[in-house]
C-alpha positions as CSV (number, residue, x, y, z in Angstrom):
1,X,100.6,68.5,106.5
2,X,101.3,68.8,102.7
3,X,100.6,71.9,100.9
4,X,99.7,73.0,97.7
5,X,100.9,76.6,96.6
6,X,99.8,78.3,92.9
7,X,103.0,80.6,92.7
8,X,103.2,83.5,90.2
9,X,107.5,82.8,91.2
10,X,109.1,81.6,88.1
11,X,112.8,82.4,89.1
12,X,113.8,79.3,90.5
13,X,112.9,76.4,87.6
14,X,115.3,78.9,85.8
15,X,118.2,78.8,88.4
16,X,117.7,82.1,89.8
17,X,117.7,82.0,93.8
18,X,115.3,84.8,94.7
19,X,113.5,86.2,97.8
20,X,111.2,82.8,96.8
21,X,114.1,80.7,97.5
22,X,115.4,82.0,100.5
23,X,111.9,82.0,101.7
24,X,111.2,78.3,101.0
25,X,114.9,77.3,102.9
26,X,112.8,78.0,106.3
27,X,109.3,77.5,105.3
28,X,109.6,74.6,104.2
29,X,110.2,72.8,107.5
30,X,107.0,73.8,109.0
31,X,105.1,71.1,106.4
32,X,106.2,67.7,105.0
33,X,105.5,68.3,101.9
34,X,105.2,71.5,99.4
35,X,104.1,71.3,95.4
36,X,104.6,74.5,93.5
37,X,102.5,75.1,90.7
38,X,104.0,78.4,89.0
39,X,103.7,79.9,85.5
40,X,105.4,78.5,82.3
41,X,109.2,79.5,82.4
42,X,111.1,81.8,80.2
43,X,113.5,79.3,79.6
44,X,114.8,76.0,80.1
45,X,114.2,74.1,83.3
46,X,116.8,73.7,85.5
47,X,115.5,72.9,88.7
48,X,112.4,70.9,90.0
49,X,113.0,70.8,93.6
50,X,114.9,72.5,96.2
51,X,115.1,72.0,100.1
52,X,114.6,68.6,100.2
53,X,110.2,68.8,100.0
54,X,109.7,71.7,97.8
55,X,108.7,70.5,94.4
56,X,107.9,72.9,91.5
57,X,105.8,72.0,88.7
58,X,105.9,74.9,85.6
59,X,103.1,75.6,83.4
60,X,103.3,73.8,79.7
61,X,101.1,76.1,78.6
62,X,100.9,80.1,78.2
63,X,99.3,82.2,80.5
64,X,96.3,82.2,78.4
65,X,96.0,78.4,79.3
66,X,97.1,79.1,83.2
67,X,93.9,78.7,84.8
68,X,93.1,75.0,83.0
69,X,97.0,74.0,83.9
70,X,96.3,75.1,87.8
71,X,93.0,73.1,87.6
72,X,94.5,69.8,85.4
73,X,97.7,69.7,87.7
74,X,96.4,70.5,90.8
75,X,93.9,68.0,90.5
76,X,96.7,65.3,89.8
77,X,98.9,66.3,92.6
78,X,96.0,66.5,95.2
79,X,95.2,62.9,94.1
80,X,98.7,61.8,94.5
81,X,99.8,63.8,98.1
82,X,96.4,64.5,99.8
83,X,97.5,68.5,100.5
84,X,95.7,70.0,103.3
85,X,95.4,73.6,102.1
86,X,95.7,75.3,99.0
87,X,97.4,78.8,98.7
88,X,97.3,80.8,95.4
89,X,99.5,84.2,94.5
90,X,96.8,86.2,92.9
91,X,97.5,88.5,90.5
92,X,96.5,89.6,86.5
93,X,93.2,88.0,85.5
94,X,93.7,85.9,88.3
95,X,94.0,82.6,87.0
96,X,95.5,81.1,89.6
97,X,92.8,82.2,92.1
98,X,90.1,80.7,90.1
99,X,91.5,78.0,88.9
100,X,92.7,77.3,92.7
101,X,88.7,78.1,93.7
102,X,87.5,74.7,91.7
103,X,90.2,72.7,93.3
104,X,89.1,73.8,97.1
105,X,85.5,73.1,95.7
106,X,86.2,70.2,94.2
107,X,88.5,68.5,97.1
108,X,87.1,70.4,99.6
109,X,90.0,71.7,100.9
110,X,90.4,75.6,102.5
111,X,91.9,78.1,100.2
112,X,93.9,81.3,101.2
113,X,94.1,84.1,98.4
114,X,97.6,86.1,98.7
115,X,96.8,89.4,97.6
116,X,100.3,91.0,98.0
117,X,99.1,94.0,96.5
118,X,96.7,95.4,94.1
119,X,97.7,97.4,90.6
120,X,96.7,100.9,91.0
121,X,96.4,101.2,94.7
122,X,96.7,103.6,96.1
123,X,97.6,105.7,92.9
124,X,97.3,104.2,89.3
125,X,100.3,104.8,86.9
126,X,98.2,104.1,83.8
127,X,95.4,102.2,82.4
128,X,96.5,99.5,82.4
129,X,96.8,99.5,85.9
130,X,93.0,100.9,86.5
131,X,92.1,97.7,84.8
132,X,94.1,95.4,86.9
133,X,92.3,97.2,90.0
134,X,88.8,96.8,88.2
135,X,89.9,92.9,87.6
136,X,90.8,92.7,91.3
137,X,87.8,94.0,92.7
138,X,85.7,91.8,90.6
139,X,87.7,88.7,92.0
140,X,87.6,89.5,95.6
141,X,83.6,89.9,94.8
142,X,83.6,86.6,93.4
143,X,86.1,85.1,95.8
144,X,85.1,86.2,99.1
145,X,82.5,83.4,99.8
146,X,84.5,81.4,97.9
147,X,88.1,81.5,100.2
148,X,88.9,80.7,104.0
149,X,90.8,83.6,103.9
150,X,92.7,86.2,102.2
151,X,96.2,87.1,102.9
152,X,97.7,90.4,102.9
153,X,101.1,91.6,103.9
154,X,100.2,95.2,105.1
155,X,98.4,96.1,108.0
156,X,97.1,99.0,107.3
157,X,95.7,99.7,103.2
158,X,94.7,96.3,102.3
159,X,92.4,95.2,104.7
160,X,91.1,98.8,104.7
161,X,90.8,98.4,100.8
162,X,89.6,94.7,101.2
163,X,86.9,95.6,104.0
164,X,85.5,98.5,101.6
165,X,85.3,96.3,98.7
166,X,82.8,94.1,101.1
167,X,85.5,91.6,102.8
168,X,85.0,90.5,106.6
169,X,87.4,91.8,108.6
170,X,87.4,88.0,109.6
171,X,88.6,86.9,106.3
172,X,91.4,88.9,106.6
173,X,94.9,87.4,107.8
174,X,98.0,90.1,107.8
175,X,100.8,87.7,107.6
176,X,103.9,90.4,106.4
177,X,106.0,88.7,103.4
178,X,109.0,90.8,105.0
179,X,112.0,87.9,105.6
180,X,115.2,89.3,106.8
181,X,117.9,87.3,106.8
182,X,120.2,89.6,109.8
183,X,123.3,87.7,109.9
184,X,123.2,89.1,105.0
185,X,121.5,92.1,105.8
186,X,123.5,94.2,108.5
187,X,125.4,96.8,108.9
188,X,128.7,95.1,109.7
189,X,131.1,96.1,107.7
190,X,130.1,99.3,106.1
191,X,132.3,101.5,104.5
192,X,133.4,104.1,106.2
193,X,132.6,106.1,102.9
194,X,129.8,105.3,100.9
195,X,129.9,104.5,97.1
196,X,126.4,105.8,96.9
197,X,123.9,108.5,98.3
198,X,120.9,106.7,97.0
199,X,119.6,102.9,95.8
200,X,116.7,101.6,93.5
201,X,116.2,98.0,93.2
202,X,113.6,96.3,91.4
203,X,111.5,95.4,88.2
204,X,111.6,98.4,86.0
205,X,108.5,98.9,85.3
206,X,105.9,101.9,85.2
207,X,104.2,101.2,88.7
208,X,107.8,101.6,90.6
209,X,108.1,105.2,89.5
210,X,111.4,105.5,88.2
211,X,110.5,108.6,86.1
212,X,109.7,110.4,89.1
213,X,112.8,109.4,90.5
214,X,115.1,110.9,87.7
215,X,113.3,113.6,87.3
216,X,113.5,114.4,91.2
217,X,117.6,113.8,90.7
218,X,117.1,116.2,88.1
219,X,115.5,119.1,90.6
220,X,117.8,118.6,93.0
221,X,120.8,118.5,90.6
222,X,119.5,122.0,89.4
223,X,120.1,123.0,93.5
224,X,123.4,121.9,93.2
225,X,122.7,118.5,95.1
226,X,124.3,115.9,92.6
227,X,123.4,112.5,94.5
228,X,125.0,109.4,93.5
229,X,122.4,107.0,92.5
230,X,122.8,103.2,91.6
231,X,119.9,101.5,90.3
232,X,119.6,98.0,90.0
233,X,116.8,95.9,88.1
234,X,115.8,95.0,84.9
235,X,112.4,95.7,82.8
236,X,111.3,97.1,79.7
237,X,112.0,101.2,80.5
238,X,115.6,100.6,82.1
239,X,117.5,101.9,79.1
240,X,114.9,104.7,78.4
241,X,115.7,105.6,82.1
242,X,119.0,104.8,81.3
243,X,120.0,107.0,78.3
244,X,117.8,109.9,80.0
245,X,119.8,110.0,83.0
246,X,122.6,110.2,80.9
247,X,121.6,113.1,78.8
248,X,121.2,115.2,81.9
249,X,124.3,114.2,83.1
250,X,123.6,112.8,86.4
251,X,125.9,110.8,88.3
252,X,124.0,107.5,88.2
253,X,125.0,104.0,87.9
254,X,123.4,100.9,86.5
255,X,123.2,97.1,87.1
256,X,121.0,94.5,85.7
257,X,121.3,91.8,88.1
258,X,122.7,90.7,91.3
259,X,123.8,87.0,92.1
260,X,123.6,86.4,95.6
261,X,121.5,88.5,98.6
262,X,125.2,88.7,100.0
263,X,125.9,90.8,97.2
264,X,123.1,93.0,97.4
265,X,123.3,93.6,101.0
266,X,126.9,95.2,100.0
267,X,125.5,97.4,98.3
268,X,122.9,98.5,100.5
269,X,125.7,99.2,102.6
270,X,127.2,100.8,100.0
271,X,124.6,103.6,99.9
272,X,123.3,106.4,102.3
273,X,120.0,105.4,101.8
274,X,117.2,103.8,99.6
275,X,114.4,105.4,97.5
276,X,111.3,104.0,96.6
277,X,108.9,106.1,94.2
278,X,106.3,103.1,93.9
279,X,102.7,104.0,93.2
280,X,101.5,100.2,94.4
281,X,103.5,97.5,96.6
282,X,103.0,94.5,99.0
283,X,106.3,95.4,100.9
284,X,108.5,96.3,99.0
285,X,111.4,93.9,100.1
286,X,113.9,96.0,98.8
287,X,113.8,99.0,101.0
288,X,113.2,96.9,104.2
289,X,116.6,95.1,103.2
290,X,118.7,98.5,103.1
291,X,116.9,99.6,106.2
292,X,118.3,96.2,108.0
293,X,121.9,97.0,106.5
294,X,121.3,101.3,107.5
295,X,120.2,103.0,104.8
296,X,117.1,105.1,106.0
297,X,114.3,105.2,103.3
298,X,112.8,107.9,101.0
299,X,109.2,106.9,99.8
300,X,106.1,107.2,99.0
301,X,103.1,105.8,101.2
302,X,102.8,102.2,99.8
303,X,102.7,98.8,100.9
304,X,104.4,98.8,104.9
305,X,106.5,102.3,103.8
306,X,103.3,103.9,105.0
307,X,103.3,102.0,108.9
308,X,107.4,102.0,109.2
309,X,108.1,105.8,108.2
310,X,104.9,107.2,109.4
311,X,106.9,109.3,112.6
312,X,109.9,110.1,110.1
313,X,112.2,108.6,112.7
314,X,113.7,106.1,109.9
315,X,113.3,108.0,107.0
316,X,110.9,110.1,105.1
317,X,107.6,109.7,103.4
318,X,107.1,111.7,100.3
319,X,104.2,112.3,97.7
320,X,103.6,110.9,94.5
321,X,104.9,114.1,93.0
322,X,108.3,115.2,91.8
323,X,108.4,118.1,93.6
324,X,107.5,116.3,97.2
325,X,110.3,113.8,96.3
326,X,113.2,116.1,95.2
327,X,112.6,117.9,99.0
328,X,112.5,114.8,101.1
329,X,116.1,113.5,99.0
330,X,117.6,116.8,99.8
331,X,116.3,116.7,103.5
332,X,118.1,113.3,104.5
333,X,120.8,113.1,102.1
334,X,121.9,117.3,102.7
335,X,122.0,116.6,106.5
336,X,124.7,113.5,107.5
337,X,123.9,113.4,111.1
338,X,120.5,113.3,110.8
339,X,121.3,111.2,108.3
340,X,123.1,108.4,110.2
341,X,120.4,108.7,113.1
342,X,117.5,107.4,110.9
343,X,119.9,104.7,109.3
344,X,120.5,103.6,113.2
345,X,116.4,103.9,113.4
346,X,115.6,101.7,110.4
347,X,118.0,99.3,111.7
348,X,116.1,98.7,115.2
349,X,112.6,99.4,114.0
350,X,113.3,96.5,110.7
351,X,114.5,94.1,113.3
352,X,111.0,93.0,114.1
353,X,111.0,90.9,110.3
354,X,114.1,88.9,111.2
355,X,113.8,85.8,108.8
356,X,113.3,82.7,111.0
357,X,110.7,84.5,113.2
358,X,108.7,86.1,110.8
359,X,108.9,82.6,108.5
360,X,107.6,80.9,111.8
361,X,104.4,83.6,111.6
362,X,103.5,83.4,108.1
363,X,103.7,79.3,108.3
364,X,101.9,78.5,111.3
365,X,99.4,81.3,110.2
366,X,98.6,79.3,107.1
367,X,98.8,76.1,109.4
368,X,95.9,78.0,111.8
369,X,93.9,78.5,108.8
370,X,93.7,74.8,107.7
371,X,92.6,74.6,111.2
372,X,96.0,72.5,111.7
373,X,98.1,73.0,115.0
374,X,101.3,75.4,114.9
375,X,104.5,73.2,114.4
376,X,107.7,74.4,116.7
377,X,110.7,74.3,114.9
């Protein structure tokens, strides 16, 4: 079976090998053929295919134009390969989606919409955000008669969200978007003294919380708790976040980008633990990663954080507050041997998303949905 994916991933027609490219090694042998249609790239185009089948197929337009490109050049490659399912990464005003929507209409193929998360779920950061959740609901409205299915990645807020919003529990698939790669992300080789009490990495953006984190640093710097803290991401408030963190003279580093998942898994090891402050996620990947290499997790209740900390045996749940934050930081990084016994409990309870067997789910999942039979690999 070939099949058509409209990707909001952008990283790899740019050289970048991210989570999508690692992904794509494994997934990509459960179908004969994969077409990529993702968003125009922020620079030049360096790559057009990867793992022998996996062909990509940028945007020539803006984002403004995304929904027309999805629908022009979906339309060609259908012609040309005869896909058996459509997938879209839906997102923003949803282009994709609805641009993917005429395509399964028009060819009538079945059409999975990945929700991975929705902005402003379950707390919004801005308005922005309360938009982006008003523009979401009005798309699953329009889309759930529309799709064979809609994919989430959690199993316990999105379909809950999705089935109040008027979804069929039916039209739900929970295939988890968590790929561990356990021979990169392990706890072999771990310092015997760690660099790091604490590790943020991702966008840098308002949604991910990073003012909360600083500002928790902050409180418990004012206890005498000075935690070591290496952030590492890019975005548009890393320097504010940055120069602030500066001024109150915490002990923080920072790092803009890392060039292979080898070298991120060092510094998972690196650190005592991970912190996530995120007011919406799908996953996130990043704290799942540092679990699988012993760093237990600080966060709040979004995305899977909410399912894997829930008994506080690998970690802590916090609130969206400062306060609630600052207490749970102090509580695992203040007490090493409790400490090292949720970093030994992450390790176990993350094993369940090693990478070839949760690639094999989320593949012949899709397959099931195009009413295709699994493939064994």
């Amino acid at each position: 079976m070939n099949l058509l994916m409209i990707s909001g991933d952008r990283q790899i027609v740019i050289g970048e090998k991210g989570p999508f490219y690692s992904m794509q090694a494994e997934f990509s042998r459960y179908f004969d053929r994969i077409d990529v249609i993702c968003p125009q790239p922020s620079g030049p185009i360096k790559v057009e295919k990867i793992h022998g089948n996996v062909h990509f197929h940028p945007a020539d337009v803006p984002s403004s134009g995304m929904k027309g490109f999805v629908k022009r050049k979906g339309a060609q490659l259908l012609r040309e390969h005869g896909h058996g399912l459509l997938v879209s990464h839906d997102y923003g005003r949803f282009a994709n989606g609805r641009g993917a929507a005429w395509l399964a209409k028009k060819f009538n193929l079945p059409h999975v919409s990945e929700l991975h998360h929705i902005p402003g779920e379950p707390v919004a950061e801005s308005m922005g955000e309360r938009l982006e959740r008003f523009l979401a609901k009005r798309f699953v409205a329009w889309a759930r008669s529309r799709v064979t299915a809609f994919r989430v990645v959690n199993p316990g807020h999105m379909p809950r969200l999705l089935q109040s919003w008027g979804v069929p529990r039916e039209k739900i698939a929970v295939l988890p978007s968590q790929y561990l790669d356990l021979t990169i992300y392990t706890p072999e080789c771990a310092p015997a003294t760690r660099s790091y009490d604490l590790i943020f990495v991702g966008r840098m953006v308002d949604n991910k919380g990073l003012g909360r984190i600083v500002s928790a640093l902050e409180m418990c710097a004012a206890r005498g708790n000075v935690w070591r803290t290496l952030f590492v991401g890019k975005g548009p408030l890393r320097e504010a976040m940055r120069e602030r963190a500066g001024r109150s003279g915490l002990a923080t580093e920072w790092i803009e980008w890392v060039d292979s998942p080898s070298d991120l898994a060092d510094l998972y090891r690196a650190s005592r633990a991970v912190v996530c402050a995120s007011t919406c996620e799908g996953g996130p990947r990043f704290t799942v990663e540092a679990m699988a290499c012993g760093a237990p997790c600080i966060s709040t209740p979004v995305g899977i954080m909410e399912d894997l900390l829930a008994d506080g045996s690998a970690g802590r749940l916090c609130g969206f507050d400062v306060s609630s934050l600052a207490q749970a930081l102090d509580a695992v990084l203040g007490d090493e041997p409790t400490r090292k016994t949720m970093g030994d409990a992450a390790i176990e309870l993350v094993s369940v998303y090693e990478y070839s067997q949760a690639i094999e789910i989320y593949a012949n999942g899709l397959r099931r949905l195009a009413g295709q039979e699994e493939r064994k690999i």
